[in-house]
MARTORTOR-623097 format. One record per residue (C-alpha): residue number from 1; residue in three letters; x, y, z. Coordinates in nm, 3 decimals, always signed. Each point is the difference from the previous one (the first is absolute). Example, Ala and Ser with C-alpha at 12.3 -4.5 7.8 and 13.67 -1.06 7.14 Angstrom:
MARTORTOR-623097
<node><k>1</k><r>Ala</r><u>+1.230</u><v>-0.450</v><w>+0.780</w></node>
<node><k>2</k><r>Ser</r><u>+0.137</u><v>+0.344</v><w>-0.066</w></node>
END
This chain:
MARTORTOR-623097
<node><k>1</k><r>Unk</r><u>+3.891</u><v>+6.207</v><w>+10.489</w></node>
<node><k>2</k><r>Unk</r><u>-0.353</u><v>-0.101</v><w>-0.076</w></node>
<node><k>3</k><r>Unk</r><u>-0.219</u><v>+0.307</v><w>-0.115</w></node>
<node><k>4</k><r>Unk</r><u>-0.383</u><v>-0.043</v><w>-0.123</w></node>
<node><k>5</k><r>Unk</r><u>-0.125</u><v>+0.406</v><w>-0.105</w></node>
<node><k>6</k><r>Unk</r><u>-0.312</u><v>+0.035</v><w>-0.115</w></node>
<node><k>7</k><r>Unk</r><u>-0.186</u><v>+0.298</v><w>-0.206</w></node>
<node><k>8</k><r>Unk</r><u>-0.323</u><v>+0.033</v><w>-0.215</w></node>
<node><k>9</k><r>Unk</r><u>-0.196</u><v>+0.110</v><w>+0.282</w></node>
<node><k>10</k><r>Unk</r><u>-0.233</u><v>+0.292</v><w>-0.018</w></node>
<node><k>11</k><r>Unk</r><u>-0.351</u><v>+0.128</v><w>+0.030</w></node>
<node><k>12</k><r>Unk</r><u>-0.249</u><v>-0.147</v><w>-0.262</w></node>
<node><k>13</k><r>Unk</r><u>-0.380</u><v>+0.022</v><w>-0.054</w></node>
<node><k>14</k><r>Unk</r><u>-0.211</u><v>-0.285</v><w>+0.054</w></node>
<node><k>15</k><r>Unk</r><u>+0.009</u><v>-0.248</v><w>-0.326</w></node>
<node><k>16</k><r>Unk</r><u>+0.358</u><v>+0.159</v><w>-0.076</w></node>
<node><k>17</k><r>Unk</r><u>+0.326</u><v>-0.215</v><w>-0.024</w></node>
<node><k>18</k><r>Unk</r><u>+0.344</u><v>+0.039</v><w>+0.126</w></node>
<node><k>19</k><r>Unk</r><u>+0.291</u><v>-0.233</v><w>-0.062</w></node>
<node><k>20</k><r>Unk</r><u>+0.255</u><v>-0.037</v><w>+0.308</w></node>
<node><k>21</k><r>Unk</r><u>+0.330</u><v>-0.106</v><w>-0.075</w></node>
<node><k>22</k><r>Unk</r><u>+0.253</u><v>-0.164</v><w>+0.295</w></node>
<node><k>23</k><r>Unk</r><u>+0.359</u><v>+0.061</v><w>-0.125</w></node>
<node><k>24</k><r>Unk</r><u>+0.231</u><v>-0.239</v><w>+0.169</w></node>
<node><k>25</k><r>Unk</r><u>+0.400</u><v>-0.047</v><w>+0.072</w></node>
<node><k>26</k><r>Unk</r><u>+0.221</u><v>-0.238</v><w>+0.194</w></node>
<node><k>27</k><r>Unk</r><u>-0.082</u><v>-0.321</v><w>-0.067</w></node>
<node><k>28</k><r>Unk</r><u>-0.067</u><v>-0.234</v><w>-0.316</w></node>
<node><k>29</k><r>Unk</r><u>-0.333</u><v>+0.127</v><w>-0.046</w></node>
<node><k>30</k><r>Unk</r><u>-0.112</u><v>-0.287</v><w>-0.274</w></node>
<node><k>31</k><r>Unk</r><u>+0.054</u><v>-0.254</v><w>+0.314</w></node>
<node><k>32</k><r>Unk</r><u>-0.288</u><v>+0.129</v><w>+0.223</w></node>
<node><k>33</k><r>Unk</r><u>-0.355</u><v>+0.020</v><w>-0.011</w></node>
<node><k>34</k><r>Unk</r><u>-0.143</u><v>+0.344</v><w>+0.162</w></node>
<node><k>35</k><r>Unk</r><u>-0.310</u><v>+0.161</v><w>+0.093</w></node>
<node><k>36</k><r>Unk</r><u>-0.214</u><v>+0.308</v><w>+0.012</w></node>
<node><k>37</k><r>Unk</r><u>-0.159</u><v>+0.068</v><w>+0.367</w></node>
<node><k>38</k><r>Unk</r><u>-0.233</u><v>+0.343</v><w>+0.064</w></node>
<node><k>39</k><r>Unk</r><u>-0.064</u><v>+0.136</v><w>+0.325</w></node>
<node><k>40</k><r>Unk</r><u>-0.284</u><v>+0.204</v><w>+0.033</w></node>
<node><k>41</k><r>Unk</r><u>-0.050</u><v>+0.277</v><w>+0.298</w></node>
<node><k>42</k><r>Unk</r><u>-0.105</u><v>-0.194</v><w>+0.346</w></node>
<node><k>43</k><r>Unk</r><u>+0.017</u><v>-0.369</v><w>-0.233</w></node>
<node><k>44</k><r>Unk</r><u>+0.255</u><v>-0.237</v><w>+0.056</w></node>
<node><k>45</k><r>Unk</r><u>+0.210</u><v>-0.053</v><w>-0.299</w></node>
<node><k>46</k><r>Unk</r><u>-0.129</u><v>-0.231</v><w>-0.252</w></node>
<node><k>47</k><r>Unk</r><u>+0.126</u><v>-0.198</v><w>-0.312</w></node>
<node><k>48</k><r>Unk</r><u>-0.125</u><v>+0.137</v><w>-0.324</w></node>
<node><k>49</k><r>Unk</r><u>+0.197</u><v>-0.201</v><w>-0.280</w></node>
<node><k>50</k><r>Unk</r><u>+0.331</u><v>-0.268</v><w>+0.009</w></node>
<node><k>51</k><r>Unk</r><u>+0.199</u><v>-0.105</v><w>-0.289</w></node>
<node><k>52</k><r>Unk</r><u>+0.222</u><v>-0.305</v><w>-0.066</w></node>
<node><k>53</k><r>Unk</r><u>+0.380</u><v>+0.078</v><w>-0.105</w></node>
<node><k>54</k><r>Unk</r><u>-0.093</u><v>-0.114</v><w>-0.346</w></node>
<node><k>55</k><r>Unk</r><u>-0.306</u><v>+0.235</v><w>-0.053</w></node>
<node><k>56</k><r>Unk</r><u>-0.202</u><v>-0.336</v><w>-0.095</w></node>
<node><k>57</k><r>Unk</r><u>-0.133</u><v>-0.043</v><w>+0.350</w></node>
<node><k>58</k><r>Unk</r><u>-0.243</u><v>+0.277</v><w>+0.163</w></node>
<node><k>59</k><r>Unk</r><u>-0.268</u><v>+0.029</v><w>+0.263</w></node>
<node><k>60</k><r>Unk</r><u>-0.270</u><v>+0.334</v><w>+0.136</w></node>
<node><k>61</k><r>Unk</r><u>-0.206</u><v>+0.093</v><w>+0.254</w></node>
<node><k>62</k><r>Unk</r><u>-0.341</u><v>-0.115</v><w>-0.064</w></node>
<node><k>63</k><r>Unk</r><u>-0.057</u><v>+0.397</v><w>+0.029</w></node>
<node><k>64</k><r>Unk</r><u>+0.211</u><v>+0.107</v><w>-0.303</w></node>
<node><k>65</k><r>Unk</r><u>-0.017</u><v>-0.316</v><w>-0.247</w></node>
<node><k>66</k><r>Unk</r><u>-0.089</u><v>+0.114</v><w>-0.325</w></node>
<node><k>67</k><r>Unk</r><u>+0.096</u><v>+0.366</v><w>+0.059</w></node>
<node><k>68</k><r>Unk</r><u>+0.364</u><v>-0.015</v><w>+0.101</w></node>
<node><k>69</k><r>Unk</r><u>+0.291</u><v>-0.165</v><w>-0.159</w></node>
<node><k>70</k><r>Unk</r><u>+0.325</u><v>-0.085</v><w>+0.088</w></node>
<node><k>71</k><r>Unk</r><u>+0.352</u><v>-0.065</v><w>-0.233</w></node>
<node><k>72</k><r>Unk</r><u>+0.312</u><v>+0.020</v><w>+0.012</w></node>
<node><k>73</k><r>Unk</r><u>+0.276</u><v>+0.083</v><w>-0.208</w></node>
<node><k>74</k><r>Unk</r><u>+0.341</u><v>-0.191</v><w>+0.101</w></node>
<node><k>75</k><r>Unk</r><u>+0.244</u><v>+0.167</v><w>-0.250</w></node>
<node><k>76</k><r>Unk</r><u>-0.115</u><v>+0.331</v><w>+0.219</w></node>
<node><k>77</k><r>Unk</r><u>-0.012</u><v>-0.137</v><w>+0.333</w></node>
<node><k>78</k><r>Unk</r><u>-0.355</u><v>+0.134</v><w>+0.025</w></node>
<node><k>79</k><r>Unk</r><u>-0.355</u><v>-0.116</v><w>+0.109</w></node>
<node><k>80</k><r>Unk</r><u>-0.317</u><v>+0.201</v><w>-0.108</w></node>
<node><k>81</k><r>Unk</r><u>-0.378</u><v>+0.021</v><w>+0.135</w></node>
<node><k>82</k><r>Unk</r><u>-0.224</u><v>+0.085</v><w>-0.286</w></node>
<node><k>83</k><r>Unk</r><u>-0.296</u><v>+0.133</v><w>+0.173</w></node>
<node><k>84</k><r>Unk</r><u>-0.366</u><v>+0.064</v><w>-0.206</w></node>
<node><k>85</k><r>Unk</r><u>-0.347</u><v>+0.081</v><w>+0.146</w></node>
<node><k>86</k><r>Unk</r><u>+0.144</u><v>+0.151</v><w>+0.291</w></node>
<node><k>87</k><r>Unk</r><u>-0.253</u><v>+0.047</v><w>+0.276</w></node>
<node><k>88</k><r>Unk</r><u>+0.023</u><v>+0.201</v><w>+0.329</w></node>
<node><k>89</k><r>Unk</r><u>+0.027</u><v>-0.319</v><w>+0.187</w></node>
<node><k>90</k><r>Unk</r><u>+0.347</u><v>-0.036</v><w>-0.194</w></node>
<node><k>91</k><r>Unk</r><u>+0.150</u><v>+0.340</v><w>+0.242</w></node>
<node><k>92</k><r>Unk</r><u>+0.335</u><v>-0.134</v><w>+0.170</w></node>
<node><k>93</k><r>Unk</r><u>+0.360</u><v>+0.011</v><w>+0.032</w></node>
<node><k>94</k><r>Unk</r><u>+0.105</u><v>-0.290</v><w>-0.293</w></node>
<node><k>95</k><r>Unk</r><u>+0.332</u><v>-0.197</v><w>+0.131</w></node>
<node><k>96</k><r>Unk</r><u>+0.264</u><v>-0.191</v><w>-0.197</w></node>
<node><k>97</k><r>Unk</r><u>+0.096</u><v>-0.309</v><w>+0.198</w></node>
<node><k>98</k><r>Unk</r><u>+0.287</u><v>-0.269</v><w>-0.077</w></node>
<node><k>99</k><r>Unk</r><u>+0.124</u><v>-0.317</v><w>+0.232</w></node>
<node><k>100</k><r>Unk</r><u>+0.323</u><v>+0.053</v><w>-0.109</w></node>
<node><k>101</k><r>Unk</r><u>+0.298</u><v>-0.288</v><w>+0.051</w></node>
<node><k>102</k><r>Unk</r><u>+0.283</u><v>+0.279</v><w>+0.101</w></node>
<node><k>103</k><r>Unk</r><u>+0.358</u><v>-0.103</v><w>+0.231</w></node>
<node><k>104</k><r>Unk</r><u>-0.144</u><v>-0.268</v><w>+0.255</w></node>
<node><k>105</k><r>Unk</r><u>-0.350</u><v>-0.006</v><w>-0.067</w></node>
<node><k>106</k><r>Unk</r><u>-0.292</u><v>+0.089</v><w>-0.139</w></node>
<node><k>107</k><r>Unk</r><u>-0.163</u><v>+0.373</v><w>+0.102</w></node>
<node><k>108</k><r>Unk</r><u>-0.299</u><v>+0.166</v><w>-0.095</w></node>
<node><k>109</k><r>Unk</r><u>+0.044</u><v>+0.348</v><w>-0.182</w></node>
<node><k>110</k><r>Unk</r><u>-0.278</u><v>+0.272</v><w>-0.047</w></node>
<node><k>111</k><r>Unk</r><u>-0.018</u><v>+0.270</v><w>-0.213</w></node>
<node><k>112</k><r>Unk</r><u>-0.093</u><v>+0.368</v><w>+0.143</w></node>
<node><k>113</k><r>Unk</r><u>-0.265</u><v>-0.017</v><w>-0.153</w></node>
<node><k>114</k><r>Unk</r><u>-0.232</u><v>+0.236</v><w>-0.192</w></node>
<node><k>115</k><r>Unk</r><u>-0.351</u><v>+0.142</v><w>+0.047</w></node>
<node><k>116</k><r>Unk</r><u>-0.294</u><v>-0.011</v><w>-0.234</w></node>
<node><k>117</k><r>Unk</r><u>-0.324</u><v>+0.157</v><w>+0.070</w></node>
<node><k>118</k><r>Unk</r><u>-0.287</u><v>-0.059</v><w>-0.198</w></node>
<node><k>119</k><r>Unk</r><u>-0.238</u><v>+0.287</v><w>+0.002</w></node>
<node><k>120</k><r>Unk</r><u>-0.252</u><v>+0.226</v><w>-0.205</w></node>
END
């Protein structure tokens, strides 16, 4: 059973940092590239950061590059946003996501997600 849990969120002042971390089980998670998505309140839900299944391969929102980061670390099934110079603008619900190859297909697995609010 695929599972994709994140944690990390919280509330942080503007300029602050928080690191998210998506711990994931039930599939061979070195095969697959994944992504971070955010969802902020009345915003559709947007891509914020995707990694390659080797680590060497990454790509950002034009509204985060330079602030956020994302890694992984294979031997712990686990992929991490790194997130610096938070601004207000950065408020949302942040979402693991995987296209995962599982029985007779591929299917797309989300997180539950976790909330950060940047405020003063």
């Amino acid at each position: 059973q695929v599972q994709l849990v994140e944690s990390g969120g919280g509330l942080v002042q503007p300029g602050g940092s928080l690191r998210l971390s998506c711990a994931t089980s039930g599939f061979t998670f070195g095969l697959y590239g994944l992504r971070w998505y955010r969802q902020a309140p009345g915003k559709e839900r947007e891509l914020v950061a995707g990694i390659g299944s080797g680590g060497g391969s990454t790509n950002y929102a034009d509204s985060v590059k330079g602030r956020f980061t994302i890694s992984r670390d294979n031997a712990k099934s686990t992929v991490y946003l790194q997130m610096n110079s938070l601004k207000s603008e950065d408020t949302a619900v942040y979402y693991c996501y995987g296209r995962v190859y599982s029985g007779d297909g591929y299917y797309d697995y989300w997180g539950q997600g976790t909330q950060v609010t940047v405020s003063s």
